[in-house]
N, C-alpha and C positions, 0 to 999 in steps of 0.2 A: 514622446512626440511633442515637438513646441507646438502653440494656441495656432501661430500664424500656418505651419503644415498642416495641422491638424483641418483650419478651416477651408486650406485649397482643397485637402481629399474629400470632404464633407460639401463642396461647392460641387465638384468633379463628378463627382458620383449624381448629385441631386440633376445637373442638368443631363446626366445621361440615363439616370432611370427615369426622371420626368418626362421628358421627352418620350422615349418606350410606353407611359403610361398613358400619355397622350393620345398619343397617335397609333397602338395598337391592342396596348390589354386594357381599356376602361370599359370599351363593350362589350368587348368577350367577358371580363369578371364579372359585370354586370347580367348578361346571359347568366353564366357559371352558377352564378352566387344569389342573385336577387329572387327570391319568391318563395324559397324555401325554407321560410322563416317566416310563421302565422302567428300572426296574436289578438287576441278577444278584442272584440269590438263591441256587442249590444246582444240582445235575443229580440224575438219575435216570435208570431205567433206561428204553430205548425202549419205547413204549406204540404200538400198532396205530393210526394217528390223527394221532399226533404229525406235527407239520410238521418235515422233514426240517430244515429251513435252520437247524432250534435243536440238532442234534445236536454236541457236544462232541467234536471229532474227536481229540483230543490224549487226553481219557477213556476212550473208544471203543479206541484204538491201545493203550495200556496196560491194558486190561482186555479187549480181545477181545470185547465186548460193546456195543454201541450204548448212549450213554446221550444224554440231551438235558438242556441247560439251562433251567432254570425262570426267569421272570422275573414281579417284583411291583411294582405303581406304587409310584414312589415316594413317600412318605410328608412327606418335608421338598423344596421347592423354593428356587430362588434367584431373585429378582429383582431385571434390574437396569436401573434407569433411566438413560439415555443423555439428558440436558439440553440443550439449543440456549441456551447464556447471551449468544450472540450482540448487538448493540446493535440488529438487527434485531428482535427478540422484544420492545423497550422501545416497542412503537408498541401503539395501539387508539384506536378514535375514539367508538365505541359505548360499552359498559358498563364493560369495563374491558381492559387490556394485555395482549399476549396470554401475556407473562409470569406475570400475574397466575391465569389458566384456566393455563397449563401446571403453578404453583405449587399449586394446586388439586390438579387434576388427578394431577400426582404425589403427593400427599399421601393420594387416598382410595386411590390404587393401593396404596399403600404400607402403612395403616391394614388395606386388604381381604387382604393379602398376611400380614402379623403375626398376624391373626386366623385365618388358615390354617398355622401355625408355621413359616411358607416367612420366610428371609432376604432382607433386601433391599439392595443398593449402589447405588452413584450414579456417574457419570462426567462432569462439568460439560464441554461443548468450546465451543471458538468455531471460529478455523484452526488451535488447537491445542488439546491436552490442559488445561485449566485447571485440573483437580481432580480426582481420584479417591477414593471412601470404600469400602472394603471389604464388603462383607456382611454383615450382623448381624441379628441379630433384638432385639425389644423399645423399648417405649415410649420409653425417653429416645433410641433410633437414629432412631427416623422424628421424633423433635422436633430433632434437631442437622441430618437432612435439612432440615425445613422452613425451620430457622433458614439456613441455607443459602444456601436459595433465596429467602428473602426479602431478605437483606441479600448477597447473593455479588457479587465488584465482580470483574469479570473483568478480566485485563491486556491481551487485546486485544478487535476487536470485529468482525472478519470471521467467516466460519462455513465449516468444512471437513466434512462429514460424514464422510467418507473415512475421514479423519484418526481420527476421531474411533472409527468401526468396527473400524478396525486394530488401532487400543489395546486395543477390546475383546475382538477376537480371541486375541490376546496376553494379555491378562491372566485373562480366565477360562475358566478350561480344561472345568470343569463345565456342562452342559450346564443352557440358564437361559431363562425367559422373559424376554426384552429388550423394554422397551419406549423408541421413540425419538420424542422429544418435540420438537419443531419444528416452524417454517413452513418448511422445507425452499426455502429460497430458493437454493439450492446444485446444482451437477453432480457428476457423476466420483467416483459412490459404488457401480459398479454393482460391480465385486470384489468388493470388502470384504463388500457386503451380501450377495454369493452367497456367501460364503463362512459366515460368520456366521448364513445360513437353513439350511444344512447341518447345523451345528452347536447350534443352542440355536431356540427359537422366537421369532420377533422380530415385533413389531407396532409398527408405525407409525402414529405422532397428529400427523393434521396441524392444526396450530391455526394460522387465518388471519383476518385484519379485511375486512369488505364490501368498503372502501376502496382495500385491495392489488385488487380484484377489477375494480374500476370508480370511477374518480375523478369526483367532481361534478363539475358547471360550473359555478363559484362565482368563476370571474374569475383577477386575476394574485396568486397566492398564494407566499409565500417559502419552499423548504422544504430539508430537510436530510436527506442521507443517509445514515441511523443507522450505517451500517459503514463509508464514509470521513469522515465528517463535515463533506461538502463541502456548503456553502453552494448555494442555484440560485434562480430564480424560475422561476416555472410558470404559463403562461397557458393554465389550464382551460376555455376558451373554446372552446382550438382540439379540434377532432375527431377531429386528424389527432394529437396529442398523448395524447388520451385512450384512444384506438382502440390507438394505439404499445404504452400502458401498459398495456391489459389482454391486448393478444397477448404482451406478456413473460409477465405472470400467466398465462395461459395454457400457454403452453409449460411454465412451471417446476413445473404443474400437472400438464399432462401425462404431463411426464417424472420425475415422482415414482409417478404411478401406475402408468406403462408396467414401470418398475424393480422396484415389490417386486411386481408382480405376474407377470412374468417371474423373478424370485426366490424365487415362491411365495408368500410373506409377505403376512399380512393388514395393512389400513391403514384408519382413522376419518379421517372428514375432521369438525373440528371448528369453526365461525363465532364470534366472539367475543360477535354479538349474539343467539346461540344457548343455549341448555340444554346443557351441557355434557352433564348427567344423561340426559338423554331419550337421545341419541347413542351412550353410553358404554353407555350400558344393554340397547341395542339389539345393538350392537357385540358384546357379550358373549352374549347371548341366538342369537344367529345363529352365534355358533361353537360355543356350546354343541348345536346339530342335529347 
């Protein structure tokens, strides 16, 4: 993609998640997001009342006096977006790719995030780390995001979540809202992920096509599978083929929801030929109770 496309789609996008970010998720993420992140501010001395569990024992032993630590939300957050650039995310049959809603998608997070003076980073994976961007706050950081995401050529094309969790365990030590952005076509994340709801708040966007869900019957169709890139035909005909394909979706359905919700962790399920907005908003609205 030449510089000059490149920066109509990167203009394109910004004034239509901006706008979104504007005028209907900053309060809601705000709601959502804001106060559930404490961090030390001072102690003082025991108050009739206080909850024991904040008292400063190490204060306390050196003064002979009971004191308890005071804590106040924090005021700057970090967000950080965890990418499925996988060759699986380059499919949609409806509106558009589900690349395309997760590029979205990240971008008004990102916009509702800035507006709230919270930083934002990025981890692109596939079955490996593909990229990582540090934290930042300000306009030109969520445009080098988007830029990113709309032109990022990944070097492989399998997907590890795992993988992908670990790294960010490892790399940010600050306690962060995670959002993880995928059709979670994947196993063998439940670790990482418990270890990471422990630590930071992490939510999960499942963005999927009808298609993954339930295949027409439209006859002997050639088709290709976006993460080994093996050639097949498919006779959509058969029942017994079709029935196959939505018990795999199913299970992989399943068992993403069985995981962060034993994890604790909240998760959206998003459709491609869906409102992303309606979804999102909701989503937000419901953790804000």
């Amino acid at each position: 993609m030449d510089t000059t496309e490149l920066l109509k789609k990167v203009r394109k996008i910004e004034i239509k998640t901006k706008g979104l970010s504007k005028q209907m998720f900053s309060g809601e993420y705000h709601s959502a997001f804001k106060g559930r992140g404490m961090s030390f501010s001072e102690v003082r001395s025991y108050q009739f009342g206080d909850d024991v569990r904040n008292i400063d024992w190490n204060v306390t032993a050196r003064t002979g006096i009971p004191f308890v630590k005071i804590f106040e939300e924090e005021r700057e957050l970090t967000v950080m977006l965890l990418i499925d650039v996988s060759q699986s995310a380059y499919f949609g049959t409806v509106n558009q790719l589900k690349q395309g809603i997760i590029t979205e998608i990240s971008a008004v997070l990102s916009f509702s995030a800035i507006q709230n003076n919270d930083k934002v980073g990025v981890i692109f994976f596939t079955d490996k780390i593909e990229k990582f961007i540090p934290p930042k706050k300000g306009r030109s950081h969520i445009l080098r995001i988007i830029r990113e995401l709309i032109d990022f050529h990944p070097e492989d094309n399998g997907t590890d979540l795992g993988e992908a969790l670990r790294y960010f365990n490892n790399v940010v030590k600050k306690r962060s809202i995670c959002f993880v952005l995928s059709d979670f076509m994947t196993r063998n994340y439940e670790a990482p992920l418990r270890i990471a709801s422990r630590r930071h708040d992490v939510v999960g966007v499942h963005i999927f096509d009808p298609r993954e869900q339930e295949i027409p019957n439209i006859g002997l169709v050639r088709a290709k599978d976006a993460e080994t890139g093996e050639m097949t035909w498919l006779d959509t005909s058969s029942k017994h083929l079709r029935d196959r394909h939505t018990g795999w979706f199913n299970e992989n359905f399943s068992y993403f929801k069985s995981t962060f919700a034993k994890s604790g962790t909240d998760f959206v399920s998003i459709r491609t030929d869906e409102n992303y907005v309606t979804s999102l908003l909701n989503f937000f609205k419901k953790r804000s109770k």
